[in-house]
N, C-alpha and C positions, 0 to 999 in steps of 0.2 A: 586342557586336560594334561595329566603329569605323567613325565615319561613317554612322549611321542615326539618325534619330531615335526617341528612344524612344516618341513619342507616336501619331506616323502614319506611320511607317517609312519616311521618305522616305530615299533613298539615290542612291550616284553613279547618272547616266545617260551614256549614252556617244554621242557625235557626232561634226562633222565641225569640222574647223580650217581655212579655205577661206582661200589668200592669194593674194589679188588684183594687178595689175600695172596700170599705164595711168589717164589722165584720164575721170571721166565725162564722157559725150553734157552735161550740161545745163552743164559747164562749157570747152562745147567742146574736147573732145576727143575723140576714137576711141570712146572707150568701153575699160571694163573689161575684162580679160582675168582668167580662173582661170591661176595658174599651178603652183598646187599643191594637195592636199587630203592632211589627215591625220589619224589620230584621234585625241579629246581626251575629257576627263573631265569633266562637268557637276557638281559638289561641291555639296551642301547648305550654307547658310550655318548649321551647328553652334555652339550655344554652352553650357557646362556652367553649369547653375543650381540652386541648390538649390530643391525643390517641394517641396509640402507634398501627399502624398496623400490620397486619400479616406479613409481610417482615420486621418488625422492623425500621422502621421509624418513627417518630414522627410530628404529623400533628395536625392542629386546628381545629376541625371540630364542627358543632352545630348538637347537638345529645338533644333529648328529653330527659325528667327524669325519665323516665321510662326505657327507654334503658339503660338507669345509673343505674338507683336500678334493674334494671334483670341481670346486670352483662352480658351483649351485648356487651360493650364496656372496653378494658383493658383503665384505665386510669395512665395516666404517672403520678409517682409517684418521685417527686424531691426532694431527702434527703438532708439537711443541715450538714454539716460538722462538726463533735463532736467536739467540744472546752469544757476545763473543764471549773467550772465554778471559778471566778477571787481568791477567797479565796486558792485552789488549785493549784492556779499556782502560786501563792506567796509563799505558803511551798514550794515547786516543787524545785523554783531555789533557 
């Protein structure tokens, strides 16, 4: 399903779009007016990542970014292959 997380299911929520008219009171003015209200879609911030699951598998899954910075989710970690660097390997040989 699109737009869910797969870890805590968080998904769109649905609100209000409120568009204001006028100066605020503290910046002397009248004050604010509503002059519209409409409805809007609260979005998860989604990102696809590859995780490593509990069986050790590796999968791509769309996880929110909060499950990401709580540390919910191990994220597979792809190290690069140490090569020195080209000055070094010209001494070398």
């Amino acid at each position: 399903m699109a737009r869910v997380c797969e870890i805590c299911g968080k998904k769109p929520l649905t609100g209000n779009r409120v568009t204001t008219r006028g100066r605020a009171k503290y910046l002397g003015g009248v004050g604010t007016k509503i002059t519209g209200i409409s409805r809007r879609q609260f979005r998860p911030n989604l990102q696809r990542v590859r995780v490593t699951t509990a069986n050790g598998t590796n999968k791509r899954m769309r996880v929110c970014t909060q499950c990401l910075r709580s540390g919910a989710v191990t994220r597979l970690v792809r190290q690069r292959p140490f090569r020195l660097p080209v000055e070094l390997q010209k001494e070398k040989n």
